[in-house]
C-alpha positions in Angstrom: -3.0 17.9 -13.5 -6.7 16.9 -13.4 -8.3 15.6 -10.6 -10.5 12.5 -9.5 -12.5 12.1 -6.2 -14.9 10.4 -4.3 -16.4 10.7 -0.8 -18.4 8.8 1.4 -19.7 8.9 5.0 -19.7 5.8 6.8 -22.2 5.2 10.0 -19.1 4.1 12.3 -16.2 5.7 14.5 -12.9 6.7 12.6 -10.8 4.6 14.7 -13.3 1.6 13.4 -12.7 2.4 9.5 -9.1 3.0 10.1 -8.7 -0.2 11.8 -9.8 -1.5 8.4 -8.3 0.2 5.8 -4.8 1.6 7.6 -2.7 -2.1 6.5 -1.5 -0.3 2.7 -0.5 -3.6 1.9 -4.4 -5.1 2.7 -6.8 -4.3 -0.6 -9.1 -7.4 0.2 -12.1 -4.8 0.6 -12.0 -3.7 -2.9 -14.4 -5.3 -5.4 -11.4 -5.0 -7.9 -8.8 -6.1 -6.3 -7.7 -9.9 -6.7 -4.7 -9.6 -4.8 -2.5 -7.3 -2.8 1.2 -7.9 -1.7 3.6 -5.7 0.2 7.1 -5.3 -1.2 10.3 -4.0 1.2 12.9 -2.3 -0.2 16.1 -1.4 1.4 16.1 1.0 4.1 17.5 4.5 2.4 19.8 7.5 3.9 16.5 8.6 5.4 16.9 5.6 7.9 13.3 4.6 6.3 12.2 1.6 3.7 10.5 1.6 0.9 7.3 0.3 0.5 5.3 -0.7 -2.4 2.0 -2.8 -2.8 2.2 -5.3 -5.9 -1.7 -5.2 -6.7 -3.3 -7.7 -9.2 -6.8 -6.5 -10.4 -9.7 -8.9 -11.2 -8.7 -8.7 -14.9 -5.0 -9.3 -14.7 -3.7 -6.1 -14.9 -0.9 -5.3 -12.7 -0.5 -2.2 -10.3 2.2 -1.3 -7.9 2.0 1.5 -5.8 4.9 3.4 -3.7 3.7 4.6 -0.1 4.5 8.1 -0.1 3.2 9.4 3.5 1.3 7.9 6.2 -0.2 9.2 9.2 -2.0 6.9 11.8 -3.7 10.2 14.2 -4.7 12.1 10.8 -6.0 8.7 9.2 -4.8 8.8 6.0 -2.1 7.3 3.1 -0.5 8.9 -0.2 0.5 6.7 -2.7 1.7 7.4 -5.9 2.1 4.9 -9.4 5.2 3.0 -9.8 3.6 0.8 -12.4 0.2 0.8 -13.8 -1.7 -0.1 -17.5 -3.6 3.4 -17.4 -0.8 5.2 -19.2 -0.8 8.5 -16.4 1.3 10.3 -14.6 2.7 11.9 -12.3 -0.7 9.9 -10.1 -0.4 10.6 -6.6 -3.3 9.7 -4.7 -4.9 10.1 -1.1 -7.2 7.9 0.9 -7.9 9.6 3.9 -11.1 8.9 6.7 -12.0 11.9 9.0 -14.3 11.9 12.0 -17.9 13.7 12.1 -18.3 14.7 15.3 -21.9 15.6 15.7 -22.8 12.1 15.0 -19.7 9.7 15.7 -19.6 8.9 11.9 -16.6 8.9 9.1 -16.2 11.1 6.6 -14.5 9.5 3.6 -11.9 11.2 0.8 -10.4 9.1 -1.6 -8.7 11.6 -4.0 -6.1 11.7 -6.3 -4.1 14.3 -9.1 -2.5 13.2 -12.4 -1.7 13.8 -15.8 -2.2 11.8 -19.3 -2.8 11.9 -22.6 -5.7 15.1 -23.1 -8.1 12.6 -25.3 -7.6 10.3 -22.1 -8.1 12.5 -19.5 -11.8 12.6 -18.6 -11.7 8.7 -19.5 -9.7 8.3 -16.7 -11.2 10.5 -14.2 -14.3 8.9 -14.7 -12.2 5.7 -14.1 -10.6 6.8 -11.1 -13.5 8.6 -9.4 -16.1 5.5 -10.2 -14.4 2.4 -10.9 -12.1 2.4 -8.5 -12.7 4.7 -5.7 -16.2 5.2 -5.7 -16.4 1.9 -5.8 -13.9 0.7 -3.1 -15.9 2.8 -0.5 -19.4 1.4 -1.4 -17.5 -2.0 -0.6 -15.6 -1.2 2.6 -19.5 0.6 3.4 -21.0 -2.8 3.5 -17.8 -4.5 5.3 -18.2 -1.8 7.9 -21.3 -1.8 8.1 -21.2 -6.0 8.9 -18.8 -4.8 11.7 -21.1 -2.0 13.5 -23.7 -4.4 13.6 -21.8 -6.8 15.6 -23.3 -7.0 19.4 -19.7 -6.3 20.7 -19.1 -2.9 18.7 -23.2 -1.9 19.2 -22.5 -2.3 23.0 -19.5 -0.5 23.3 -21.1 2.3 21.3 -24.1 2.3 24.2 -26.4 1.2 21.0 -28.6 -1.6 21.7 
């Protein structure tokens, strides 16, 4: 299995990014993304559905993803690959936002373990750890960072 990552901090509240980010079926923060759908499947013996995101990237290339685990007080979603054009896998990834506390900040991990071809495999690290996650947080950065400077969130975080 080899390994991709990327981290981030973001200058606003958990509960803020979350608020975000938490819809799996919502990739309109990522630079990549041209659409994102949600797709219900029957509920199974488990009394749960499944649920996969049909994702369209900027350059036609289709995606979908099966929710694996979610957790609303831990803030975080694994998905793995159902579908992809990369040619990996066993790709299970997790996005996953954790709160500083010293400073009221968030603490970004967007990780995620696979396997593919060994001539592909630091291709697709690098495409994993830059292209797509490194990038996706440096977008939902400058979303959030629209959002703390709003008057309303500024107040209610005694700023200003």
């Amino acid at each position: 299995m080899t390994l991709a990552f990327a981290t981030a901090v973001f200058n606003a509240p958990v509960d803020v990014v979350w608020k975000r980010v938490r819809d799996f079926g919502d990739l309109s923060w990522h630079p990549a993304i041209a659409s994102c759908g949600l797709e219900v499947g029957p509920v199974g013996e488990d009394g749960v559905a499944e649920t996969r995101r049909r994702i369209v990237t900027r350059g036609g290339e289709v995606i979908v993803e099966r929710l694996e685990a979610f957790d609303d007080v831990r803030h975080r979603y694994s998905y793995s690959f159902t579908q992809n054009p990369f040619g990996v896998q066993a790709y299970r990834a997790t996005l996953e936002f954790i709160p500083v506390t010293a400073d009221d900040t968030t603490f970004a991990h967007w990780r995620t373990e696979f396997t593919a071809a060994e001539d592909r495999l630091s291709e697709l690290s690098n495409l994993f750890s830059h292209n797509i996650f490194q990038a996706g947080l440096h977008s939902l950065d400058a979303l959030i960072s629209e959002i703390d400077a709003s008057p309303g969130l500024r107040a209610a975080r005694g700023i200003g």
